[in-house]
Rosetta silent file (secondary structure, phi, psi, omega in degrees, C-alpha in Angstrom):
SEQUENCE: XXXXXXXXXXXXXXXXXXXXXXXXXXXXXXXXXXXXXXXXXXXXXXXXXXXXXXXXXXXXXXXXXXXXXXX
SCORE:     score description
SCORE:     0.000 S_00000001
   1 L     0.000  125.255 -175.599  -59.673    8.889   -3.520 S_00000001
   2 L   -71.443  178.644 -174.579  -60.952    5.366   -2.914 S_00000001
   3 L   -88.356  122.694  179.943  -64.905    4.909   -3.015 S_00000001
   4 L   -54.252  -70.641  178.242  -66.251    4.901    0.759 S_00000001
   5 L   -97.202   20.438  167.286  -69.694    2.980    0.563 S_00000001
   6 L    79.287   40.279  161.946  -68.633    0.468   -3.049 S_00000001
   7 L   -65.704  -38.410 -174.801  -70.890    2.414   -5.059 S_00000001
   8 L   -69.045   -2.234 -176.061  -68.545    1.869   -8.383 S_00000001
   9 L   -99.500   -9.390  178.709  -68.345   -2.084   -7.359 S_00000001
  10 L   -79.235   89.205 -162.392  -72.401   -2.588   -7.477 S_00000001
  11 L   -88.313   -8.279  175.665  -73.561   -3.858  -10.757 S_00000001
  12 L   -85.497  139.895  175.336  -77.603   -4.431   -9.174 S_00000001
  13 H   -44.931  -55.455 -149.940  -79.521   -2.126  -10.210 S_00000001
  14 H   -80.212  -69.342  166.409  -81.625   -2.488   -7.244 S_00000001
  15 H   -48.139  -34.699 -151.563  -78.280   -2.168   -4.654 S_00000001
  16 H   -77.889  -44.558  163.820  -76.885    0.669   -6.575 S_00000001
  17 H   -51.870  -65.496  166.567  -80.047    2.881   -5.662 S_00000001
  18 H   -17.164  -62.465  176.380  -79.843    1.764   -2.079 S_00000001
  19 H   -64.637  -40.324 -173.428  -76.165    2.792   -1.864 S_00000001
  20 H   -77.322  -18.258  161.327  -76.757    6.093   -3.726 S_00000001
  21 H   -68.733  -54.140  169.902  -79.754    6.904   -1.285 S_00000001
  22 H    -5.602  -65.139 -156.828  -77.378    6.269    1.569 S_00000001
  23 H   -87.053   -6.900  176.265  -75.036    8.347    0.371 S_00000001
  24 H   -82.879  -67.333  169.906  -77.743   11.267    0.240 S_00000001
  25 H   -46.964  -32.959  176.229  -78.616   10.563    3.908 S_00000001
  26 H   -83.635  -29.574 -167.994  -74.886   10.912    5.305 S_00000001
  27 H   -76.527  -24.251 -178.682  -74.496   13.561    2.761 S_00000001
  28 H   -65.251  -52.625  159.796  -77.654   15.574    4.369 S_00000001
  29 H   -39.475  -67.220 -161.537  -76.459   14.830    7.930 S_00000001
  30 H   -71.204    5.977  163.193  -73.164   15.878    7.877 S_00000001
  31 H  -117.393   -6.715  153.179  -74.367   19.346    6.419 S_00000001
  32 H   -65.605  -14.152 -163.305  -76.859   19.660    8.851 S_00000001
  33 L   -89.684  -21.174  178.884  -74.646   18.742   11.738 S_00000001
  34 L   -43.323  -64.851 -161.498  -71.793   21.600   10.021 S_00000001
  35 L  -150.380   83.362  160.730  -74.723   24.163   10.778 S_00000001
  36 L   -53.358   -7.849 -173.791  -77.656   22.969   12.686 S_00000001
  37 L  -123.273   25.696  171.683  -79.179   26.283   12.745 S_00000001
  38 H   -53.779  -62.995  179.462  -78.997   27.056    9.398 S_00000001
  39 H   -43.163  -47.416 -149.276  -83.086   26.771    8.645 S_00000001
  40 H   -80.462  -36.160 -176.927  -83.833   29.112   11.566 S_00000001
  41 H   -77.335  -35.063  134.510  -81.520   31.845   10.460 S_00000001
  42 H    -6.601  -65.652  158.026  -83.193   31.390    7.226 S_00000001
  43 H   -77.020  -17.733  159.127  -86.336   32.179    8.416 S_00000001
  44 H   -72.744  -43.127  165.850  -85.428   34.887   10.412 S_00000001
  45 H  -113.440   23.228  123.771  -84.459   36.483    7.886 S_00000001
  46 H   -21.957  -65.415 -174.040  -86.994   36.393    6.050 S_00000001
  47 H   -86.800  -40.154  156.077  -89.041   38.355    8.580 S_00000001
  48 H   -66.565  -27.931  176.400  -85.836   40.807    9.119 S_00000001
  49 H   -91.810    9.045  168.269  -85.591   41.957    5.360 S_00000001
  50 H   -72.803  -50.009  178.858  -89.877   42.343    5.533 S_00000001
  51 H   -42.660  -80.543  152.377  -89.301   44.378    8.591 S_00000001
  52 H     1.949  -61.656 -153.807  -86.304   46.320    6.451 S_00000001
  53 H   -81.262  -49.430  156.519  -89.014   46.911    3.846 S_00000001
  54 H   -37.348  -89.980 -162.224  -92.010   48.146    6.183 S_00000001
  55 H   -42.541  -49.156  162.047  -89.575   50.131    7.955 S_00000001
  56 H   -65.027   -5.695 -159.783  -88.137   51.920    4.890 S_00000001
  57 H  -111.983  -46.746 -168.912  -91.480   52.305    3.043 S_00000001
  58 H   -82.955  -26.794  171.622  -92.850   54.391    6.742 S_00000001
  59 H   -45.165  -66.588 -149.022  -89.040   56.415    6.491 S_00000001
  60 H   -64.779  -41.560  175.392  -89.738   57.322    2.911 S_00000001
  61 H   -55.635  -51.900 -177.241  -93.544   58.615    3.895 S_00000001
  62 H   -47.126  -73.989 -177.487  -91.958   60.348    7.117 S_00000001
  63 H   -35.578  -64.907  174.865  -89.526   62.131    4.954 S_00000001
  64 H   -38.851  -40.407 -135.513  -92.099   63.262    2.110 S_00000001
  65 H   -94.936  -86.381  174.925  -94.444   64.537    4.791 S_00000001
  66 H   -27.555  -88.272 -153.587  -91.104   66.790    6.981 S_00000001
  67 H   -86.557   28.525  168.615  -89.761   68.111    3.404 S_00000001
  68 H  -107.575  -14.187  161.393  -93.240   68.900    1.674 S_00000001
  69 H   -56.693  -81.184 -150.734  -93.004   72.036    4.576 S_00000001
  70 L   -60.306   -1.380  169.008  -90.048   73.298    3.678 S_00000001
  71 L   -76.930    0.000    0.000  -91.382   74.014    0.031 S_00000001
């Protein structure tokens, strides 16, 4: 596969950076534009498996509390 932006043809030092930051920014783009809404689902769920964890930690109390009767 030939090289896109010349990075292997750049012998300054100085240029070489320049190209390989480039090549960070289009590489950053083109995975946010795949799936702009990755970060948000990210953070959502975050707050869905705390919720999960809450929610199961008030089951598990519920539960003790119903089958500590029946002893």
């Amino acid at each position: 596969m030939p090289d896109p932006l010349g990075i292997s043809s750049v012998t300054d030092a100085a240029k070489r950076t320049e190209m390989q930051n480039t090549a960070k920014s289009i590489t950053s783009f083109l995975t946010w534009a795949a799936d702009p809404h990755a970060a948000d689902r990210t953070r959502l769920g975050y707050y869905v498996i705390g919720y999960l964890i809450v929610l199961s930690g008030l089951l598990y109390v519920v539960k003790k509390q119903i089958w500590s009767r029946l002893k």
